[in-house]
N, C-alpha and C positions, 0 to 999 in steps of 0.2 A: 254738280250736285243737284242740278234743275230738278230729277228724277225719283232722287232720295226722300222719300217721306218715311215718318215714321208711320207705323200700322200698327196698333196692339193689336199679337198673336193671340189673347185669350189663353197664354201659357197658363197663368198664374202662378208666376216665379215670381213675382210680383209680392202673391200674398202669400205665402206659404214661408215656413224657418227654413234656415237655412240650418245643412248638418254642421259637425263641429263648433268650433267655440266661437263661432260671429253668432252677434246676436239681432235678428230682424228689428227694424225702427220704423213703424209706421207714426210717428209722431201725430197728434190730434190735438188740437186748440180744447179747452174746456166744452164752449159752445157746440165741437162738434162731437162731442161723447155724450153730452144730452140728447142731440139730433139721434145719434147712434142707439143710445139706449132707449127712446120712444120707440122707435122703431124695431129692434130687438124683443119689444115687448110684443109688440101685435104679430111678431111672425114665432110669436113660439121661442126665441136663439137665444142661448146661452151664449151672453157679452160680457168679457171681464175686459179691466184695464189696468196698467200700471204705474205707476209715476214715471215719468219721463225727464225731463228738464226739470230742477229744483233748486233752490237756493237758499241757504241757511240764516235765517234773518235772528244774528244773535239778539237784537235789542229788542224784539218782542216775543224772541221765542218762539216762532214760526219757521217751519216749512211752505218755502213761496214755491209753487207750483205752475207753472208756465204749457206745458205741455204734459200728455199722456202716451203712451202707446198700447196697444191692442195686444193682450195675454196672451199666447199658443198654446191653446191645451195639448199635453204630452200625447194624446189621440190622438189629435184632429192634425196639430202644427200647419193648420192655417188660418186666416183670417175667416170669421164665421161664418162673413155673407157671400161667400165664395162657392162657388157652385161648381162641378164638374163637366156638367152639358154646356149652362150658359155664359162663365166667368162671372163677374162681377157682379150681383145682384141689383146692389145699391148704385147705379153707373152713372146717373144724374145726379145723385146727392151724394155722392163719395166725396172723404175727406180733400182736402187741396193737397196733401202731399201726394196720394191716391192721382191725384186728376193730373201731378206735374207731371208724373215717372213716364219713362226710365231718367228725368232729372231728378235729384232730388239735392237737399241741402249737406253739405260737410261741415262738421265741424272744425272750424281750426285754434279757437281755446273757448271759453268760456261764455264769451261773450259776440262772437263772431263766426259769421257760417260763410259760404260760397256757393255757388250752385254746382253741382260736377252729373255727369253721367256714371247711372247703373251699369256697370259692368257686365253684370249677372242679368241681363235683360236678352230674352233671346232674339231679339231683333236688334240688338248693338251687339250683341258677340257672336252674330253669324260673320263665316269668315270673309265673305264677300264686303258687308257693311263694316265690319271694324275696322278693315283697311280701308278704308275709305274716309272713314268718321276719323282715323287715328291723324290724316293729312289735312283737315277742315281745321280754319279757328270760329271763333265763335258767334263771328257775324254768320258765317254757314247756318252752323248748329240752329242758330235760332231759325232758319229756313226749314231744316229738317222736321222739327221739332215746334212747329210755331206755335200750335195749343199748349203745349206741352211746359213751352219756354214762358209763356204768357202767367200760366198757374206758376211754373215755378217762381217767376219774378215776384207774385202775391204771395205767396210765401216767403220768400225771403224779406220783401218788405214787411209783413204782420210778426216775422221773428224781429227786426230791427226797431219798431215803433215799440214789441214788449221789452227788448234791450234798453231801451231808450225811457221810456218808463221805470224800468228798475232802478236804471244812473239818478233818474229826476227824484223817486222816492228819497233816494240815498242823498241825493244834494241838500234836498230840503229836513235830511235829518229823522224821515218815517219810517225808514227800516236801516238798519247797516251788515251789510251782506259780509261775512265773515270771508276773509283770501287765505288765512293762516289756519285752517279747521284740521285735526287730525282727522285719516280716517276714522277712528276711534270714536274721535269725540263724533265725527260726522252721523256716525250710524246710529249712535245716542242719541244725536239729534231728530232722526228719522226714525227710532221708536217711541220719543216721547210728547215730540213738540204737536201743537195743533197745525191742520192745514190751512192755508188761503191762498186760493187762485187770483193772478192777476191776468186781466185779459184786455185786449184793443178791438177797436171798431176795424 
């Protein structure tokens, strides 16, 4: 695997939806949708976002908000600072899930992620490299991938330190995050409650 590096192709499969019912997740820290939306301002771009990670804080009545993701307008369905000639616009200050991929975080319940590889990345599903990647474990991968692996590791850690802050909130009795919410009542809660962002260093 001496030989295997990853290269972004400048595809931008990356930033763009995907057809059918998956639905693209560029998750963004609060701090970097402000970074974003400064930015958005001075180049002209229409930047929306939408809730992403949320948690229903029944004992204050809050939607806790953790994370964002990047809107696809029904035009465009890509990410806005995404270019056609150059890819990436933003390529130094691009969000960390941005800077991980093709790692990026899995969800596996609630409160816990992994790091897995994009599938849909066309430098891991060319057929040459997927057979290749599908025979590695993960000391490899991180050879592969060594920028790649390094952001993703900062990410997974800034999702766990916000995990771990929510537990603490909850221990100390400042929020109580509802496990038993109906959808019903969930959506109710998402059209009425006020918002507040929790975030880490």
């Amino acid at each position: 695997m001496e030989d295997l590096h990853y290269q972004c192709l400048k595809c931008g499969v990356c930033c763009f939806e995907i057809p059918g019912n998956y639905s693209k997740r560029i998750p963004l820290y609060p701090e970097e949708v402000d970074r974003l939306i400064d930015i958005a301002k001075k180049r002209n771009i229409e930047f929306k976002v939408i809730e992403d990670l949320v948690f229903p804080d029944i004992l204050n009545e809050n939607i806790i908000v953790l994370t964002y993701k990047i809107k696809f307008e029904k035009e465009i369905q890509s990410c806005p600072f995404y270019n056609d000639k150059r890819g990436c616009t933003i390529q130094k200050i691009k969000p960390i899930a941005c800077k991980a991929y093709p790692l990026s975080l899995k969800q596996e319940d609630a409160y816990n992620f992994r790091i897995d590889i994009d599938p849909l990345c066309k430098f891991v599903n060319n057929d040459e490299n997927y057979k290749r990647l599908r025979k590695i474990d993960w000391k490899e991968i991180k050879k592969v991938f060594e920028k790649e692996y390094e952001n993703a590791e900062d990410h997974l850690r800034k999702n766990k330190k916000l995990m771990l802050k929510i537990r603490k909130l909850e221990a100390e009795k400042k929020i109580n995050i509802s496990r038993k919410i109906s959808l019903k009542e969930f959506d109710i809660c998402l059209r009425e409650w006020d918002r507040v962002e929790i975030t880490v260093e």
